[in-house]
C-alpha positions, 0 to 999 in steps of 0.5 A, spaced: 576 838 411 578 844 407 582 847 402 586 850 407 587 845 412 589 840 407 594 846 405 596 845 412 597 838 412 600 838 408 606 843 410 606 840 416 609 833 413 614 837 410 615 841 416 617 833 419 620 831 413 625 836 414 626 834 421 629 828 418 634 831 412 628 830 406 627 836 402 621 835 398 621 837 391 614 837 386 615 833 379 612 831 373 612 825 371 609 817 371 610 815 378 607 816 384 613 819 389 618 816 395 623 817 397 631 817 395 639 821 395 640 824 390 648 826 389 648 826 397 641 829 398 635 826 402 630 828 397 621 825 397 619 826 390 612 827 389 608 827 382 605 835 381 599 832 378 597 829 384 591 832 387 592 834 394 589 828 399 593 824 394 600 828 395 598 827 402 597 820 403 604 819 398 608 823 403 605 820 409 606 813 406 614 816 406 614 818 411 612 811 414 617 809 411 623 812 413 621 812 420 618 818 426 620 815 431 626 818 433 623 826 432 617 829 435 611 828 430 605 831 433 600 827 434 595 828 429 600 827 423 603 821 427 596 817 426 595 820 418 603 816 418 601 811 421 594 809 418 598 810 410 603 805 414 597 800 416 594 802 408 601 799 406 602 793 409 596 790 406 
């Protein structure tokens, strides 16, 4: 996969995010990234630093979390949720 299509990946997560109320913001720091409100505000926060596919496989896992079933994901990133989700439950 290259850099562009990772690129767009990635801005179809947020794009599914969005579809649930979750802004996504960028930060630096010692963590890996999730999801949380913040002064009422659905907030995934992602460590900056991460390369791409990790940013990827962190929103995803969020995602898994927070649950897609109740909004169209396209198929595609429904299985990369859905993957991250089974990674998770190991």
């Amino acid at each position: 996969m290259s850099g562009m299509e990772k690129e767009a990946l990635l801005e179809q997560l947020r794009e599914t995010c969005e579809q649930l109320g979750y802004n996504i913001r960028y930060e630096k720091g010692d963590f890996d990234g999730g999801h949380c409100i913040l002064k009422e505000q659905r907030l995934l926060i992602v460590n900056k630093k991460f390369t791409i596919e990790r940013k990827i496989s962190t929103v995803a896992r969020a995602l898994g979390e927070l649950g897609v079933d109740a909004i169209f994901v396209r198929p595609a990133i429904r299985e990369l949720i859905e993957a991250e989700r089974e990674k998770g439950d190991r």
